[in-house]
N, C-alpha and C positions, 0 to 999 in steps of 0.2 A: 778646644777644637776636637784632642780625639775624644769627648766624652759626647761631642756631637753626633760624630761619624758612629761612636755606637751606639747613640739611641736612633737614630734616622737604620742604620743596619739592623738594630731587633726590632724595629716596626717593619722594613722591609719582610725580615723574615714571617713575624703576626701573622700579614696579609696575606704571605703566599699560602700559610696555614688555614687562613681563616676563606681565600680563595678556592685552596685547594679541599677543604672540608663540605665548603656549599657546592661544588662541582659534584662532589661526590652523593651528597643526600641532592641535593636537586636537578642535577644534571644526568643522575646514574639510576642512583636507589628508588629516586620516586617517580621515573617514568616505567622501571622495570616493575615498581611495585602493582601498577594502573593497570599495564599489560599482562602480567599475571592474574590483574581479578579480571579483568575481560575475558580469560582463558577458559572463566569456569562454567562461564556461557559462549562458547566460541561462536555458536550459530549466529544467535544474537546478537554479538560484537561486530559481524563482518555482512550486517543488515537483513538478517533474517533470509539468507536468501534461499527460491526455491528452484530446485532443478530436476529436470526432467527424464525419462528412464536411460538416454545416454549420460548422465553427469554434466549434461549442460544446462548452466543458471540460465532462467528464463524469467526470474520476477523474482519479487520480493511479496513476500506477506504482509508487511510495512504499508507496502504502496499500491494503492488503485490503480489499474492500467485496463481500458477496457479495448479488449482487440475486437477490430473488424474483419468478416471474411473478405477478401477479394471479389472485385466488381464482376458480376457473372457467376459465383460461387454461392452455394448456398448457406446461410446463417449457422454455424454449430456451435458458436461460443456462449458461456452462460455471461451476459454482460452486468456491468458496472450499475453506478448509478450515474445521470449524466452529469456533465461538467461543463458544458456551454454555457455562456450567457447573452445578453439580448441580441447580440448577432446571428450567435447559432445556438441555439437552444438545447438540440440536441446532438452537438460535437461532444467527440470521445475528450478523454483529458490530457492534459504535457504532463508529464512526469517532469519535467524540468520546471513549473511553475504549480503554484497553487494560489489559493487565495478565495473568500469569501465573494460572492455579487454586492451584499450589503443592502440590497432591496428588503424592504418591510412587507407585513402581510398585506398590504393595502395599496400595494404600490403595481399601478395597473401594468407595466413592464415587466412584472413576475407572476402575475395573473397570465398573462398572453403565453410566457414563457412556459408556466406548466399546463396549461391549456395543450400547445405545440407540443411538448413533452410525451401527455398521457395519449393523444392523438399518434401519435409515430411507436409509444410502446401498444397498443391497443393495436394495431394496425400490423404490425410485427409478430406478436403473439396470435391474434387470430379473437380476442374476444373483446367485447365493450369495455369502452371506458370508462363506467363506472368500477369493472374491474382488476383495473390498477393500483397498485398500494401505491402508499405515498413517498416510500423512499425511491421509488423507481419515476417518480416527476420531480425530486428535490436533492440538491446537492449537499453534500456535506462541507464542515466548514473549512476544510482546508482545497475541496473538490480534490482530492486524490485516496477517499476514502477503499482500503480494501475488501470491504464486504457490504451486505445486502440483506434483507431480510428476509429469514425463510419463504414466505409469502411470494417476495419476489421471485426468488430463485424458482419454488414451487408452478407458477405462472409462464417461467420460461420452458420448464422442463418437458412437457409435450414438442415445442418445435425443435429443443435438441434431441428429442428421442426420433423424431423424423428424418433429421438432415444427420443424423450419424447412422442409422439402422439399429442402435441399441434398443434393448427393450426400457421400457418408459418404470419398471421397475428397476432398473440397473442405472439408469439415470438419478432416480431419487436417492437411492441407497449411495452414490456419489455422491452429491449433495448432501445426505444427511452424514457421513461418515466425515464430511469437511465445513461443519457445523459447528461453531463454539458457543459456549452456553456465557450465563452472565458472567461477568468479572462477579471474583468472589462468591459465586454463589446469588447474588442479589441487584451488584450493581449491573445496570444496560439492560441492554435485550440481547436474546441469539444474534447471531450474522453469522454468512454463509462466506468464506471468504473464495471469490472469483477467480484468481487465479491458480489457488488449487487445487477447483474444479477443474477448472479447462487441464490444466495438468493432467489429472486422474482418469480425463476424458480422452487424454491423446491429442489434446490442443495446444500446442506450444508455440505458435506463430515462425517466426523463419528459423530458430534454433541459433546454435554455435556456428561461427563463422570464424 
């Protein structure tokens, strides 16, 4: 019996050892270790985010958010690409949701939809339809993409130089200054990332509250 009681006792003890060991590496050591390499991009870690000349977050570089001006107010934002689909074709996007249409090139309900698309950016900008780029009628795949292609951006830049009074080279040089080139040198294309701009511009939607 007592040769019982002490092996059932130094297994007790083991476990508290062997408890008290993984508490320590995986309870302690290795979430502090995770949180230290996040540190070394803190920006990064805590979603990219961007804030505006008071210190109030206003976006994320991450995530596409295309703001509207208020009804009666005149257009000053360099917008998105859209995110609607066959409902509304040309609705801003949920930040709270994404997700692909899943329509094929051929599928007459995404025919309609950038038809309606380049019709409302054509209409908005001030010039023909033929000169619309194409990311500015087509959504990306997750539709919360944050930027836009030179082109686009280039396209918008006269009616933001109108509805803010800036000169239409100080617009560009906004835009071009918030410009990134390919990944690595090779992969993508430029994009202009949207929000920013509207930042850089003095557009920050309702701010800190």
């Amino acid at each position: 019996m007592k040769n019982l009681l002490t092996g059932l006792a130094r297994q007790f003890v083991v476990g508290l050892i062997v408890l008290g060991g993984l508490t320590l590496v995986v309870g302690v050591a290795y979430p502090a270790a995770v949180w230290a390499v996040s540190r070394i991009n803190s920006d990064g870690a805590e979603g990219s985010q961007i804030k505006d000349a008071t210190g109030c977050v206003v976006g994320s570089e991450l995530l596409g958010v295309d703001q509207h001006a208020a009804p009666g107010q005149p257009d000053k934002y360099l917008h998105a690409r859209f995110a609607g689909g066959v409902d509304d074709p040309t609705a801003a996007g949920d930040p709270a949701s994404s997700g692909a249409s899943n329509l094929g090139p051929n599928n007459t309900d995404l025919v309609a939809i950038i038809d309606k698309r380049r019709a409302a950016v054509a209409e908005r900008e001030g010039v023909r339809p033929d000169q619309v780029p194409v990311d500015a009628v087509t959504r990306s795949g997750s539709s919360l993409d944050p930027g836009i292609s030179p082109a686009y951006a280039d396209l918008q830049a006269p009616r933001i130089a109108r509805t803010t009074g800036l000169p239409i080279e100080r617009v560009r040089q906004i835009i071009s200054d918030n410009t990134d080139g390919r990944q690595l040198g090779f992969l993508g294309e430029p994009t202009v990332n949207v929000a920013r701009v509207n930042v850089a511009l003095g557009l920050t939607g309702p701010g800190c509250r």
